[in-house]
VEXDREN-2710 file (C-alpha; in Angstrom, 1 decimal):
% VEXDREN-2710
k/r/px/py/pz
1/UNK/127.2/1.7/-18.7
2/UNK/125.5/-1.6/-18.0
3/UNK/122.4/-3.0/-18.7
4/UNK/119.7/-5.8/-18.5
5/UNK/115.9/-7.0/-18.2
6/UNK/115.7/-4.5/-15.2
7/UNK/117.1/-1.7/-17.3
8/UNK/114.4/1.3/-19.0
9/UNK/117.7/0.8/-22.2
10/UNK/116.0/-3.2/-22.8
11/UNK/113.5/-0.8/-24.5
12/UNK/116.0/0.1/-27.4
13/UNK/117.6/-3.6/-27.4
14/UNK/114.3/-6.0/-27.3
15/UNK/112.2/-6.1/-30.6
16/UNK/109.2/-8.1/-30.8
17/UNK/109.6/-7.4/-34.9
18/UNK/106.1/-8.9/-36.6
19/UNK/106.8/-8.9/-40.2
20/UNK/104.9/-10.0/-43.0
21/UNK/106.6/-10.5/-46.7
22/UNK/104.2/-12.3/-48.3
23/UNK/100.3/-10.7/-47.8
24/UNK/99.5/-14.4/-48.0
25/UNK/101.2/-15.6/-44.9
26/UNK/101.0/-14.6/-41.2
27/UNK/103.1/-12.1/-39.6
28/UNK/106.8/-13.3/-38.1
29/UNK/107.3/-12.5/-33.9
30/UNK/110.8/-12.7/-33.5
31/UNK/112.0/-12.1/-30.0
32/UNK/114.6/-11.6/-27.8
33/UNK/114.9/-12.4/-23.8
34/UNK/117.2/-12.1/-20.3
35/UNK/118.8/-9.1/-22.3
36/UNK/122.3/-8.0/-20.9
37/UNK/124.9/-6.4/-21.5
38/UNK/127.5/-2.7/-21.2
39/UNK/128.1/0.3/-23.4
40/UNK/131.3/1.8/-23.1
41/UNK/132.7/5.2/-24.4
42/UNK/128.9/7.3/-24.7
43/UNK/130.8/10.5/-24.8
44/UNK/130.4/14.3/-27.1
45/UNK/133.2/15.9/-25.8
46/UNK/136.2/17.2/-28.0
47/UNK/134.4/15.6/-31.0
48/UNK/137.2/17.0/-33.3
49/UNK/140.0/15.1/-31.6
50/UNK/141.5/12.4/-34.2
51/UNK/141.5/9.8/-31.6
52/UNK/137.7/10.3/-30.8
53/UNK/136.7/7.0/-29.2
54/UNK/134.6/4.7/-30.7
55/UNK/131.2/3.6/-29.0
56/UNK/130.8/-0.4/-28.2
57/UNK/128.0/-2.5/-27.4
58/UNK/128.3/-5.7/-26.1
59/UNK/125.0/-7.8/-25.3
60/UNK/123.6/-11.4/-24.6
61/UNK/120.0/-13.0/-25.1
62/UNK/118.0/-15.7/-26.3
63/UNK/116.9/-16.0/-29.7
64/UNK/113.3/-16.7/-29.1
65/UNK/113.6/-17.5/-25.6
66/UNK/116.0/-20.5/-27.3
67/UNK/119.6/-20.1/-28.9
68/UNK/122.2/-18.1/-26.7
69/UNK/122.9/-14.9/-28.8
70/UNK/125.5/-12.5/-28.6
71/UNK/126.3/-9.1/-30.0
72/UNK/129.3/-6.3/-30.8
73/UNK/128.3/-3.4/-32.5
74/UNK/130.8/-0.4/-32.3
75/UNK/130.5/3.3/-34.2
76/UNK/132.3/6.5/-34.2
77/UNK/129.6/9.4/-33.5
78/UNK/131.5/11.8/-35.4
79/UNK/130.7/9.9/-38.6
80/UNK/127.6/11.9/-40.3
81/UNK/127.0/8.8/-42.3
82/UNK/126.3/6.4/-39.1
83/UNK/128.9/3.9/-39.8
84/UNK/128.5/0.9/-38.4
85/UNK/130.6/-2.9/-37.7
86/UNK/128.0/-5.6/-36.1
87/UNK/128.9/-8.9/-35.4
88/UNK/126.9/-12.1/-33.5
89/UNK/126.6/-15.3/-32.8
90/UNK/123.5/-17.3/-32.2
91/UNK/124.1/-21.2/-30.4
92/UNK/122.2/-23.9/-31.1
93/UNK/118.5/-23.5/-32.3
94/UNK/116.0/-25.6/-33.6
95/UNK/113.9/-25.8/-36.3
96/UNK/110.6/-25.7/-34.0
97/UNK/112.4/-22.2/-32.7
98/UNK/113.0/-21.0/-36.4
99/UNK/109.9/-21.8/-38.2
100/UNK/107.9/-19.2/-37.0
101/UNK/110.0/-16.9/-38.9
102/UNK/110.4/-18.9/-42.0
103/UNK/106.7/-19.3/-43.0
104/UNK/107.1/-15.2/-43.6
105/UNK/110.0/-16.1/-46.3
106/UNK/107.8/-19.2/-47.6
107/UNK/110.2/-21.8/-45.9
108/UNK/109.6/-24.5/-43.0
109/UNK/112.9/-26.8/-41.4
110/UNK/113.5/-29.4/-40.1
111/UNK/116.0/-30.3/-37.9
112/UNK/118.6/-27.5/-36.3
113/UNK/120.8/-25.1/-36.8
114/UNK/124.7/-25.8/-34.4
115/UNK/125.6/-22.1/-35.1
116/UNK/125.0/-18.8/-37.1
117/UNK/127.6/-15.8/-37.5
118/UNK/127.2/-12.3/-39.4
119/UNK/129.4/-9.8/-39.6
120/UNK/127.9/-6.5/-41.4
121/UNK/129.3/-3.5/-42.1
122/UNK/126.9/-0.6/-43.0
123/UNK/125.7/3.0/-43.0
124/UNK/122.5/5.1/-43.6
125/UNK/122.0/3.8/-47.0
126/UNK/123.6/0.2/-47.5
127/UNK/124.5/-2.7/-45.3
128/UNK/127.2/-5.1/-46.5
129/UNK/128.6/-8.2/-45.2
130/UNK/128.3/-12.1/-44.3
131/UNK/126.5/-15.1/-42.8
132/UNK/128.0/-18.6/-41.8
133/UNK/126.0/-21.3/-41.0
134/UNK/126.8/-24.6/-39.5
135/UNK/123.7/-27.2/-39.3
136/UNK/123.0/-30.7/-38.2
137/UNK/120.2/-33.3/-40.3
138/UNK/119.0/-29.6/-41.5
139/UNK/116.3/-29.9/-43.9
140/UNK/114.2/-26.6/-45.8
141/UNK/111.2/-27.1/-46.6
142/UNK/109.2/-24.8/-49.3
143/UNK/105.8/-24.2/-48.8
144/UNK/103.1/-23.7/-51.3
145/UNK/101.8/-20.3/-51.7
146/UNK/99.0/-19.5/-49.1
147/UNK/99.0/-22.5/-47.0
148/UNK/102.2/-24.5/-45.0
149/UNK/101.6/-27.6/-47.6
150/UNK/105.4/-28.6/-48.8
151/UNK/106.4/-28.9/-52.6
152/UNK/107.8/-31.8/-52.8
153/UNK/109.8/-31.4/-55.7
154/UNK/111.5/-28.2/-54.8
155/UNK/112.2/-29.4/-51.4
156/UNK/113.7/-31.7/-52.5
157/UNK/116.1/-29.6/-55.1
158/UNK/116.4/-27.5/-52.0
159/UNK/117.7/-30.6/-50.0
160/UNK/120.7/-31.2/-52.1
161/UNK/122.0/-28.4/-51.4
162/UNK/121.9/-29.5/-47.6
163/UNK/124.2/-32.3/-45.9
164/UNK/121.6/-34.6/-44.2
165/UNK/123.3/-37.6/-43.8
166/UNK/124.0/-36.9/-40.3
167/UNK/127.3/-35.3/-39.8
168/UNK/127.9/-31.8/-39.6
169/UNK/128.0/-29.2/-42.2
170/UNK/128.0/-25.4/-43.1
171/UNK/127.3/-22.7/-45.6
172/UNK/128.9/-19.4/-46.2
173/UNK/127.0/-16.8/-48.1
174/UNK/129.1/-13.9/-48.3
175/UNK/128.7/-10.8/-50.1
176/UNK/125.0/-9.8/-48.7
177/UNK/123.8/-6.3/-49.6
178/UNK/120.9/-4.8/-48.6
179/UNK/119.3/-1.2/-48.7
180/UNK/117.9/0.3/-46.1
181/UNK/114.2/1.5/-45.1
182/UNK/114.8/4.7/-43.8
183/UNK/111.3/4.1/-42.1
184/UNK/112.3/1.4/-40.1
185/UNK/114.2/0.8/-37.2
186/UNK/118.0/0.0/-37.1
187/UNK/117.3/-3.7/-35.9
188/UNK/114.9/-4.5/-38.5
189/UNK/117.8/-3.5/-41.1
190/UNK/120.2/-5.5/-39.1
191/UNK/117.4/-8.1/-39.5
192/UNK/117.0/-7.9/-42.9
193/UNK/120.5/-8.7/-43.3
194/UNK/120.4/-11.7/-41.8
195/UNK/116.9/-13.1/-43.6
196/UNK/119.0/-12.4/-47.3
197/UNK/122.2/-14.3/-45.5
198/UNK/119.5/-17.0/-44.5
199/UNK/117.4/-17.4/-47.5
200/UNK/120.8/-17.0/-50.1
201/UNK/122.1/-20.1/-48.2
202/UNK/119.2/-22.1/-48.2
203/UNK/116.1/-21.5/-50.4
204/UNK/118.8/-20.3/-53.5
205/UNK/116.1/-18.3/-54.6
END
């Protein structure tokens, strides 16, 4: 199966996902656009074979209508648990692109992000796995509580932990674990994956 913008199945792959984690803050939008992409293997016949094939999803998008994304997610639908492997890739992205999202987590940037990779691995009840990133002059910026003032001390803290001298750097925060909310959809636990992976790296909170 194949599918994009045009498709009634963008339904299940777009999420407009406004969170808010701090009652202070505003709500995040987080979107993604020109969805495409192809299922393969959507079957439930001779679901006791060993051999039963595994479902895969490939798509492509932008990353609030900015940074090329792309996204494998395979699972066997005989497993009771929902097992899961989910892996992506988002291209370049700036901080203007990103900060929307950030204020939620009481973080601003500046600068940009080259690339960002996760790999998770996960079921009804815990996902597992990692985030690389690989940055450019990136700077995090914390905010004071209630209002998108910076604290200048711990932003600064915060910016040794960053290479902004100009050349290129990356970070590696591996080991994320995070339970699910059973109330919530499966891309706002992918989600919350990545926002651990994100703020590990670079608020070491």
């Amino acid at each position: 199966a194949v599918f994009s913008n045009c498709d009634l199945m963008e339904a299940n792959f777009y999420e407009s996902n406004l969170e808010k984690m701090q009652q202070e803050r505003p709500a995040a939008e987080v979107g993604f656009y020109e969805i495409e992409g192809s299922i393969l293997n959507i079957t439930n016949v001779d679901l006791d074979q060993s051999d039963f094939p595994r479902t895969k999803i490939n798509a492509s998008a932008l990353f609030q209508n900015t940074s090329p994304f792309s996204l494998d997610w395979s699972f066997n639908t005989t497993h009771l648990d929902n097992k899961f492997l989910i892996s992506g890739e988002f291209g370049a992205l700036p901080a203007t692109a990103m900060n929307p999202f950030l204020r939620a987590m009481g973080m601003g940037a500046e600068g940009g992000i080259q690339e960002m990779y996760f790999t998770f691995t996960g079921n009804e009840e815990f996902l597992n796995g990692d985030v690389l990133i690989k940055y450019d002059q990136f700077k995090i910026i914390l905010l004071k509580e209630g209002s998108r003032e910076k604290k200048g001390l711990f932003t600064a803290l915060v910016n040794l932990l960053v290479d902004n001298d100009g050349s290129s750097g990356e970070q590696n925060q591996e080991n994320i674990r995070v339970e699910r909310i059973k109330t919530r959809s499966f891309w706002s636990y992918i989600w919350a994956g990545l926002k651990s992976g994100v703020k590990e790296t670079f608020s070491q909170l």
